[in-house]
C-alpha distance (Angstrom), angle and dihedral (degrees) to the residues before:
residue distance angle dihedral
X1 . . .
X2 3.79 . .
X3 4.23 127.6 .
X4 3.31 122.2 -167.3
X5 3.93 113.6 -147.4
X6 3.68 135.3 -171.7
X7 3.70 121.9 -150.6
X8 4.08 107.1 -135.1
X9 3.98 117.5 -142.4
X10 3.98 91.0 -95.7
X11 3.88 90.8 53.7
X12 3.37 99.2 -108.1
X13 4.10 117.6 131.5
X14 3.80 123.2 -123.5
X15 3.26 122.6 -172.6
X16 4.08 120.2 -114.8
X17 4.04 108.7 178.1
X18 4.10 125.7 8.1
X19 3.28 115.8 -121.6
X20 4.10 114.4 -130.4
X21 3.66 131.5 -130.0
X22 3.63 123.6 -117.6
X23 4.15 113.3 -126.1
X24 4.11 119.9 -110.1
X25 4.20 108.9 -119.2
X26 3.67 117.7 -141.5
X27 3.81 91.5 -98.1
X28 3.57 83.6 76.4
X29 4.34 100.8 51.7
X30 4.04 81.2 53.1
X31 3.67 115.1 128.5
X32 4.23 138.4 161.1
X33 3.74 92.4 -92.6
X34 4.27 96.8 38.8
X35 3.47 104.4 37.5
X36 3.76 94.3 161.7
X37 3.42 105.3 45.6
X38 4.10 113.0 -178.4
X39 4.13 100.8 -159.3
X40 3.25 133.0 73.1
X41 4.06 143.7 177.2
X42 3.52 123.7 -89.6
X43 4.22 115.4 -142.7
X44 3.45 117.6 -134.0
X45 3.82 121.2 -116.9
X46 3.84 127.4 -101.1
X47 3.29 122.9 -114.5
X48 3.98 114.6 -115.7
X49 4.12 126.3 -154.1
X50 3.82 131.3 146.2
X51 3.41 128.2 -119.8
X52 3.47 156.2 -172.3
X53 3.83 121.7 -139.4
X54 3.74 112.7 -159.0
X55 3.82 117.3 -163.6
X56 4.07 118.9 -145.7
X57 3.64 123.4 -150.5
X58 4.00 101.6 -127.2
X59 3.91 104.0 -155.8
X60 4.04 123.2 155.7
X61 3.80 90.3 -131.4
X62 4.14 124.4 42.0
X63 3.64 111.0 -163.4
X64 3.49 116.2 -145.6
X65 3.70 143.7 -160.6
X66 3.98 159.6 70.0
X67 3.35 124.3 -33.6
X68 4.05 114.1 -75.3
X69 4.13 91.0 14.9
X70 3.50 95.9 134.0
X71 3.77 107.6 -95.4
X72 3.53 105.3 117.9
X73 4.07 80.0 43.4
X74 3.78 91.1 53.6
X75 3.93 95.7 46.3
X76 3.52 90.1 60.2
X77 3.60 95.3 50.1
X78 3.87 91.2 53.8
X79 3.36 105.1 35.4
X80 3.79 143.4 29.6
X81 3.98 84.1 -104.9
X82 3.73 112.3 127.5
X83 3.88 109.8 -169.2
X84 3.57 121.6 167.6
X85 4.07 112.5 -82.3
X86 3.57 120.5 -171.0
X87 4.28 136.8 148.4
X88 3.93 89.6 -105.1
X89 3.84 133.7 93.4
X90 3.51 115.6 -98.2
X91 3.70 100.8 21.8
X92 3.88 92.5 149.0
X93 4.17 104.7 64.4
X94 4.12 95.5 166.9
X95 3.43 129.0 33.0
X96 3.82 114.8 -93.6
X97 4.23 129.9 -149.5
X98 4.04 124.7 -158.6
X99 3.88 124.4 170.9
X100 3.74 107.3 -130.4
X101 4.02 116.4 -151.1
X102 3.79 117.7 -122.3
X103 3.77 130.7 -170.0
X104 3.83 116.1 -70.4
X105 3.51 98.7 22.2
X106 3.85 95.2 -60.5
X107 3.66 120.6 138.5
X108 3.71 137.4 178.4
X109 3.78 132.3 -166.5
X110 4.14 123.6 -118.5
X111 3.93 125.0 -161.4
X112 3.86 122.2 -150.4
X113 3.19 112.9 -159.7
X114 4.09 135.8 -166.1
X115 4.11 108.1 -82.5
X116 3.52 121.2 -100.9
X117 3.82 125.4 -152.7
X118 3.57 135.6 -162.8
X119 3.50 108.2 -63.2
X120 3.39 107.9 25.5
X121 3.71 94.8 128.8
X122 3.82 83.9 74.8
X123 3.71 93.6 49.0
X124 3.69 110.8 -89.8
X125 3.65 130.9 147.1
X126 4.00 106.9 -13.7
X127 4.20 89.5 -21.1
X128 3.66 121.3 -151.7
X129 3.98 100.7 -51.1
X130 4.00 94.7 105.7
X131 4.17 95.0 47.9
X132 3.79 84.5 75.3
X133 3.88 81.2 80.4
X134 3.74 100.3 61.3
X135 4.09 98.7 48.4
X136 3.54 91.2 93.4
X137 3.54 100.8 42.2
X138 3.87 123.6 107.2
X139 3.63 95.2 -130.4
X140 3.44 143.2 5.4
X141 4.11 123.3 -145.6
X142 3.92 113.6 -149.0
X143 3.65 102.7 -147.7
X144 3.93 117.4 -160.5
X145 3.81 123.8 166.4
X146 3.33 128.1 -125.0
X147 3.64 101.3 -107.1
X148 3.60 95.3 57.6
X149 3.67 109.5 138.4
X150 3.96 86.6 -130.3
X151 3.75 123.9 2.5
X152 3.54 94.6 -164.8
X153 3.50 103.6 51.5
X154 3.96 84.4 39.8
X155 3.93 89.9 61.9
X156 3.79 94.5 39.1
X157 3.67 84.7 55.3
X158 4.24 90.2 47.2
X159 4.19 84.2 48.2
X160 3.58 91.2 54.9
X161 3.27 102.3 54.8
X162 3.32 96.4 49.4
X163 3.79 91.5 47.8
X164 4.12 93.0 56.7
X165 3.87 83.3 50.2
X166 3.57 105.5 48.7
X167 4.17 117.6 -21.1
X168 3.87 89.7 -164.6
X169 4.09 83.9 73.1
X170 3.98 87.2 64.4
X171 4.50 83.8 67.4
X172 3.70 90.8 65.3
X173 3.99 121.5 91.8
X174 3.31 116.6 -98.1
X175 3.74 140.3 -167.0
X176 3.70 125.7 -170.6
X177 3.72 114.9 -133.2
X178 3.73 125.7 -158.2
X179 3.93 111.0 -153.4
X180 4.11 131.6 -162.2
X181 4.21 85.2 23.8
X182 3.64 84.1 149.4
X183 3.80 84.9 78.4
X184 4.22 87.2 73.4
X185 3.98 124.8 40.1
X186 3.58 130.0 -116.3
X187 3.85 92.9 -85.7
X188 3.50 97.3 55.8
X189 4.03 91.4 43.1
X190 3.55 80.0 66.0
X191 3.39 108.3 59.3
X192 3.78 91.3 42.2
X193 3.52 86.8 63.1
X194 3.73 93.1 54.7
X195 3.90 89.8 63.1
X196 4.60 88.9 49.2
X197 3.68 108.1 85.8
X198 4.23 89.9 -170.1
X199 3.36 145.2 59.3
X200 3.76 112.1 -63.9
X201 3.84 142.4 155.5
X202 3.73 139.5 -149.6
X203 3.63 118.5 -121.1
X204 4.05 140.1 168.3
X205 3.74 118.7 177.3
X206 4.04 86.8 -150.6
X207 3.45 101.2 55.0
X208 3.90 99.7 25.8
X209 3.43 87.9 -128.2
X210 3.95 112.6 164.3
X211 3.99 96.2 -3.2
X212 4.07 86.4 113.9
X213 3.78 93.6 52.7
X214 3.54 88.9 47.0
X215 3.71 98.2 49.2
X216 3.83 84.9 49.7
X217 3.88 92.8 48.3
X218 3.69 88.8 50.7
X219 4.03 98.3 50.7
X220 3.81 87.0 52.0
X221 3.90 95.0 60.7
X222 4.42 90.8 44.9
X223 3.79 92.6 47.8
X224 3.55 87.1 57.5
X225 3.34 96.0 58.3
């Protein structure tokens, strides 16, 4: 007797296909004074469906983003991860995990996953079938570089997305990450900032610049979970 259970999104377990029970012989009705007994138990049948088992990447970090942002970049930098990172769109075809070392021996993992651009939710470029991975993730990091015509409108557009796929994605924390800053100085970091009305950090994956701040900013939203 076999049942085949599916484990819902708030842990709790629903059952997919009954199992059946097998029948009893007459070998087991036999007793001293009927040694021969001529009935037996029938089983009852099993109930029979097909499905589809889809596996989810569980990662404490989701990295988000359009193609060439810097997340497969930014894995590598944190982690022994090493995705494929090249200057074309869609580099990153499956979703990729790296552990990333934190102070005292602490460690948590990150997902990259393939970009997504704006209108995905209607099918274009890669679509939505790789945000599956980042539903069960503590937080997600919207990573926008530098030379982004408009980093707001980028990361409304990012938000959006995400929102037509699954609003309950919008509750998680969320930091927005600005990659390849070492492409402008300090001064003109600054008045970028001025124009961000969030929570965002500086980072370059050649000059390190900002990856400790954002490991730090990212172990403050898992510890208080």
């Amino acid at each position: 007797q076999k049942t085949i259970f599916e484990i819902t999104h708030n842990g709790e377990e629903k059952i997919i296909c009954e199992g059946g029970k097998g029948g009893r012989g007459n070998w087991h009705f036999k007793s001293s004074t009927n040694q021969t007994p001529r009935y037996s138990q029938p089983g009852i049948p099993n109930q029979e469906n097909q499905i589809t088992l889809e596996l989810k990447v569980l990662a404490d970090v989701g990295l988000v983003g359009f193609p060439n942002a810097g997340k497969s970049t930014l894995l590598s930098c944190v982690s022994a991860a090493k995705p494929k990172i090249a200057d074309y769109e869609f580099t990153t075809l499956t979703p990729n995990l790296g552990i990333v070392k934190y102070r005292d021996s602490q460690s948590f993992i990150m997902a990259d996953i393939p970009g997504i651009i704006e209108g995905a939710n209607k099918g274009k470029g890669l679509g939505h079938r790789f945000l599956r991975h980042i539903e069960r993730n503590t937080c997600l990091l919207f990573l926008i570089p530098i030379n982004s015509n408009d980093i707001m409108h980028d990361y409304k557009v990012l938000l959006n997305e995400l929102k037509k796929y699954n609003p309950d994605l919008l509750n998680k924390d969320r930091l927005l990450v600005i990659t390849k800053s070492d492409l402008l100085n300090v001064e003109e970091q600054k008045k970028i900032s001025l124009n961000i009305s969030l929570d965002h950090v500086f980072i370059s994956a050649i000059t390190k610049q900002g990856l400790d701040k954002l490991k730090d900013t990212i172990w403050q939203f898992l510890i208080k979970m």
